[in-house]
N, C-alpha and C positions, 0 to 999 in steps of 0.2 A: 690358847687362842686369844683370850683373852689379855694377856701379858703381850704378843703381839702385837694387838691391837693399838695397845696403849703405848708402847713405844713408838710406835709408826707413826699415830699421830704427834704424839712430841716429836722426831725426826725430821718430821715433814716440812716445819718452818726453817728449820737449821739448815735442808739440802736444798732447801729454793732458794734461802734470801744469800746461803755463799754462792749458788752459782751464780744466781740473777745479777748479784752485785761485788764479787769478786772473779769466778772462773768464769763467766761469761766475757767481762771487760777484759780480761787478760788474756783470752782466746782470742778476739777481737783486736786487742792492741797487737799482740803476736803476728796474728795476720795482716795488721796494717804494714808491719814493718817489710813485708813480704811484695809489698806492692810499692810503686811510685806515688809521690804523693797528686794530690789534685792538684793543677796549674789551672788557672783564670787565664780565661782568652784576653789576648792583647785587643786596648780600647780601640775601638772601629773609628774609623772618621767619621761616621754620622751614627748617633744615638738612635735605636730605634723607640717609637713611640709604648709611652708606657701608662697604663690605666691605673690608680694607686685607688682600691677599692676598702671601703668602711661601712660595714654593716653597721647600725647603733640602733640600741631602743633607749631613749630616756638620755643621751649622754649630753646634754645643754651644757653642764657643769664644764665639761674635761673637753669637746669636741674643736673648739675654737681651735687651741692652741697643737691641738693636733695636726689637725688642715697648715696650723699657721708652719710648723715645725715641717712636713712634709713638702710643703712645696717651697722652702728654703734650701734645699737640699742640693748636692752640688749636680746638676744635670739640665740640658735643657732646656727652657721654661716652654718653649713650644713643644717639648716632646712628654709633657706630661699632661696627665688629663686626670683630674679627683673624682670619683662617682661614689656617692653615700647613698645607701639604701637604708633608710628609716621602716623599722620594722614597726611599722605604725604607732611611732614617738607621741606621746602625750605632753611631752613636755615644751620646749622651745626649740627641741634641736632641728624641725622642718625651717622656721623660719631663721634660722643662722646660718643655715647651708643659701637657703635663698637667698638673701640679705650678704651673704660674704663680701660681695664687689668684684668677685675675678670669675671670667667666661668659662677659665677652667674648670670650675668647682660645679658641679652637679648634685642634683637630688633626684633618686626614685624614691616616690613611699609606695611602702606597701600598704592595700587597700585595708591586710587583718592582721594583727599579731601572727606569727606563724614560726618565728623563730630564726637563728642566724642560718643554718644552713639553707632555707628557704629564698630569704635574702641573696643567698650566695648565687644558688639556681638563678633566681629570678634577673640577677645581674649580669648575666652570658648573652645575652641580648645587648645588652647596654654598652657594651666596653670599649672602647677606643684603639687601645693600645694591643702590638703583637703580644707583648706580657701583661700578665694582672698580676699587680702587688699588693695583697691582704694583708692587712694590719688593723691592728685591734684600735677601740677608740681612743686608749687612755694609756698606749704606748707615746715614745718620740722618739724620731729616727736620726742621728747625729748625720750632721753635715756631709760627711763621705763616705753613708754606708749604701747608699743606693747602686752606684755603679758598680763596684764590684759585685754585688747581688746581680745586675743585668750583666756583666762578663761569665760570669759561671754559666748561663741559660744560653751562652753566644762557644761554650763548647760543646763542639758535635758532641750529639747524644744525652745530652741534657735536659731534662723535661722540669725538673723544679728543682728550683733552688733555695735553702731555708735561712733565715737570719742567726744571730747568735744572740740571745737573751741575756741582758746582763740585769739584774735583779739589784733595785735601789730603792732606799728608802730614809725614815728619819730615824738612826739608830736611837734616839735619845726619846725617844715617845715609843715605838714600836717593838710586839713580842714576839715576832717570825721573822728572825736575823737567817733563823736557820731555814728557812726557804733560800738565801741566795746560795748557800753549801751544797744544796741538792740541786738549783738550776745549776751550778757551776762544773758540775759532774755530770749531769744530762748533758752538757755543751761539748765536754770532754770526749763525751763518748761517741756522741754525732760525729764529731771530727774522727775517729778513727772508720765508724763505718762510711764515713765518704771514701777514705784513703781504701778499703776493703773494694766497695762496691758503692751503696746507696743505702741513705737512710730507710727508715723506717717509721717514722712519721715528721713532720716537719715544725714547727714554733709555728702557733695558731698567730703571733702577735705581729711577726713578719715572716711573710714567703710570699714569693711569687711562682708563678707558672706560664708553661706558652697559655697563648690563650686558646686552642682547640681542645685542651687537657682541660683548661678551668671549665669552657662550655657543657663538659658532659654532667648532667645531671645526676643528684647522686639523693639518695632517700632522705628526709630532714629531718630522720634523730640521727642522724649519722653526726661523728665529729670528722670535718674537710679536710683541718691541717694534719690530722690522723691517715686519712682514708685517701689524701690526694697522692703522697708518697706510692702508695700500692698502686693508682689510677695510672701512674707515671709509669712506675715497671712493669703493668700489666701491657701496658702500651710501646714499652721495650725502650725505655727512657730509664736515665736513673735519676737519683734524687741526691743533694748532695745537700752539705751544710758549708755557708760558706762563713771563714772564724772574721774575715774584713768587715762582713755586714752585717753592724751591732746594733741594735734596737734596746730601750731603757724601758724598764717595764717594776713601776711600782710595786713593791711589795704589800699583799693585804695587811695593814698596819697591825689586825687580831687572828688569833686562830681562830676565832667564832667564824669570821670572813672567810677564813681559810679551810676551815671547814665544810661550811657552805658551796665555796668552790671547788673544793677537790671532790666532793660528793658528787657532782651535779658534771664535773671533765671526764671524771672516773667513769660515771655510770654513761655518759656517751661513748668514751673510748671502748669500754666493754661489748656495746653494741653494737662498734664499728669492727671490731674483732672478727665477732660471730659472722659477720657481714662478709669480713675477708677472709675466712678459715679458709678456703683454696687458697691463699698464698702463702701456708704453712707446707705447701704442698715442696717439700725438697728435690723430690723428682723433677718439676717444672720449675721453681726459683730457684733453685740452689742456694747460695749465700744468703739471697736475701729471705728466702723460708727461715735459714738458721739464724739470722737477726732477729726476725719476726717474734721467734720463739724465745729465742735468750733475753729480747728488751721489752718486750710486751707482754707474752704469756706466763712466762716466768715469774714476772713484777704481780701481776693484777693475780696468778694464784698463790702468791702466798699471803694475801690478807685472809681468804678462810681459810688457809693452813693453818692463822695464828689462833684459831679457834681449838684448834690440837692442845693448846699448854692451856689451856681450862680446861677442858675434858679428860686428856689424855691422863693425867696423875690419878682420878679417880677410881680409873680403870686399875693400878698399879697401887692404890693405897694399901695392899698384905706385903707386897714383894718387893715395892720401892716404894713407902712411903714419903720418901725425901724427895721424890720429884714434886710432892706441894707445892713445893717452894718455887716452880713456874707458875701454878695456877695463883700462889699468893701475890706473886711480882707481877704480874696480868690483869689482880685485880686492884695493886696498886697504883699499877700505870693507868688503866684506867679511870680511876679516882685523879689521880693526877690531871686526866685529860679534861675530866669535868672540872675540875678545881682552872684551869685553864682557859676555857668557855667562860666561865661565867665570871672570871677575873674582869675589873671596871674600865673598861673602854679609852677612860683618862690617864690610866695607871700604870706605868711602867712593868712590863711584865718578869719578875727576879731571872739573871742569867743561869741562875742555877735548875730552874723548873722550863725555862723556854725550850731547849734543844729535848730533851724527853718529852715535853707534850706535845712538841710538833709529831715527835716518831709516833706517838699514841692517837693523837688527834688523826692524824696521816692513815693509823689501821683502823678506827672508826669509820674514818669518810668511805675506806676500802668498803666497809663490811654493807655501807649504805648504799654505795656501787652497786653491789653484789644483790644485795637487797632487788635495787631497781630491775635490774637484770631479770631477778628470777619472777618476778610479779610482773612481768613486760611492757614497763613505764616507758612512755616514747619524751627522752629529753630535751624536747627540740626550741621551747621556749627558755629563756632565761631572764635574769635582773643584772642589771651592771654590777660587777663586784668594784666593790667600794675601796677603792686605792687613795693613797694620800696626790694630793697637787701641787704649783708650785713649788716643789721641790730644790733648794738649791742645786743638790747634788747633782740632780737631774738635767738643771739649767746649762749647770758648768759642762756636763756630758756634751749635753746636743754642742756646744759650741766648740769640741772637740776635742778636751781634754783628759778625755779618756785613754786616747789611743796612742 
């Protein structure tokens, strides 16, 4: 029983992270091929009006050029409308929104801290535009990514449409290269469950929605860009990714940063799970239950799986003492990850330790997730994570040289 045991939990990481991240993607891919791809409605002669909404606490630093970059963008200028909700900013960012110069550009503050999805609630009243297009404060939206994001919402049956994350930074200072590897495979994957059916959660950094979907009120430790996807097919809408509408979203120059935030996305996405466990239900979603399960549940249980190759060999130390050798690699990656952490903020981080402590650093922020979760922390406030700015890379994107 004992011998069982101990294998089971060593197995347990092995059969989640291949299916999570090989048979589930190829079952997926499989299935895309089975279906047409997603076509974008042809551009309408008149643009319908659009609300481009930013929550921010604290973003004085990064907000300017945000607003600047968003309403540069190729559409309209009467058909767009900025609304920033200051989740009671300490800093300058009230008086920047006020002080802008353009009628478009809007402030609600909120009266208390209360956190972004609060924000988000609180903004359904405010909105202008048939769609709300959410974007984070310290993204930038390249010149032609908006319309296509409003053609996908202009095909029947569409209820949100999500942007494609493209992850930049200053390779030459910065030691999370390997966060753009992992967004670039999240994007991938989007794209095939559009072609299936409909995503399963959307890029918090840009998405938009109709806007009687974005109006419904939703709990504020929930995460939105998570939880709007379900809002969408619960409502008999699907959710799609669209690959045209790319959004530039700085890489956290450390894993300390990254840490920080994966801890803090993680532990709301987990809540927003629980939140939505009816829409694992395959009887009533079908496909989209089975997405649910394979890009979400899947992912988020195998961080305490990986608590299995610590414990598991102990169990097994008479009859296979050589499975050790997981709990010793487990506790090297780990050393690793601290060694990682606490590497100097100025300091180039060696290519040969960055891509292994991301994966480590990555099962930590899991376990801290997991953590929040079981002690029933409500994650609803947050701090700006600290992305680098001015970026050339970034420059050259928005002005369209990416595409």
């Amino acid at each position: 029983m004992i011998n069982l045991l101990g294998w089971s939990l060593i197995a347990a990481p092995v059969v989640l992270g291949a299916y999570a991240f090989v048979v589930y993607p190829a079952l997926v891919w499989l299935w895309s091929r089975m279906r047409p791809p997603f076509t974008l409605a042809p551009a309408p002669s008149e643009w319908p009006m659009l609300t481009i909404l930013i929550v921010a606490y604290n973003e004085e630093r990064r907000l300017k050029r945000t607003i600047d970059t968003a309403l540069a963008v190729d559409y309209p200028a009467d058909r767009l409308d900025v609304l920033v909700v200051s989740d009671a900013s300490s800093d300058g960012t009230d008086e920047l929104v006020l002080t802008y110069g353009d009628p478009r550009v809007r402030l609600l503050r909120q009266p208390e801290r209360r956190g972004k999805p609060a924000g988000e609630n609180a903004s359904g009243a405010h909105v202008k535009g048939e769609y709300v297009v959410s974007i984070d404060a310290s993204i930038l939206i390249p010149r032609d990514s908006l319309k296509p994001l409003v053609r996908a919402l202009l095909v029947p049956g569409v209820g949100l449409a999500s942007g494609r994350d493209i992850s930049v930074g200053d390779e030459a200072r910065e030691g999370n290269k390997a966060e753009s590897s992992y967004v670039g495979m999240e994007m991938t994957l989007r794209a095939f469950e559009t072609r299936v059916h409909s995503i399963v959660g959307a890029s918090g950094c840009f998405y938009a929605a109709r806007r009687d979907l974005h109006a419904l009120p939703l709990p504020e430790h929930l995460s939105r860009d998570f939880a709007a996807a379900s809002v969408a097919r619960s409502h008999g809408y699907r959710a799609v990714s669209v690959d045209e509408a790319t959004c530039l979203v700085p890489r956290t120059p450390t894993l300390k940063a990254e840490l920080k935030r994966k801890s803090r996305t993680m532990g709301r996405g987990l809540g927003t799970l629980v939140f939505l466990r009816a829409m694992l239900n395959p009887f009533r979603y079908g496909s989209y239950a089975f997405m649910m399960a394979g890009h979400k549940l899947a992912r988020w249980l195998l961080f305490p799986a990986f608590l299995g190759w610590l414990f598991g060999p102990l169990l097994l130390l008479r009859s296979a003492p050589y499975t050790l050798v997981l709990t010793v690699g487990m506790l090297a990656g780990l050393l690793l990850a601290r060694l990682t952490l606490t590497w100097p903020d100025d300091k180039r981080l060696p290519r040969l330790v960055s891509f292994p402590g991301y994966i480590f650093v990555s099962i930590v922020a899991g376990w801290m997730a997991w953590l929040h979760l079981l002690k029933g922390e409500k994650l609803a406030t947050w701090e700006p994570t600290k992305r680098p700015t001015g970026l050339n890379v970034a420059a050259d994107a928005v002005d369209g040289s990416t595409h």
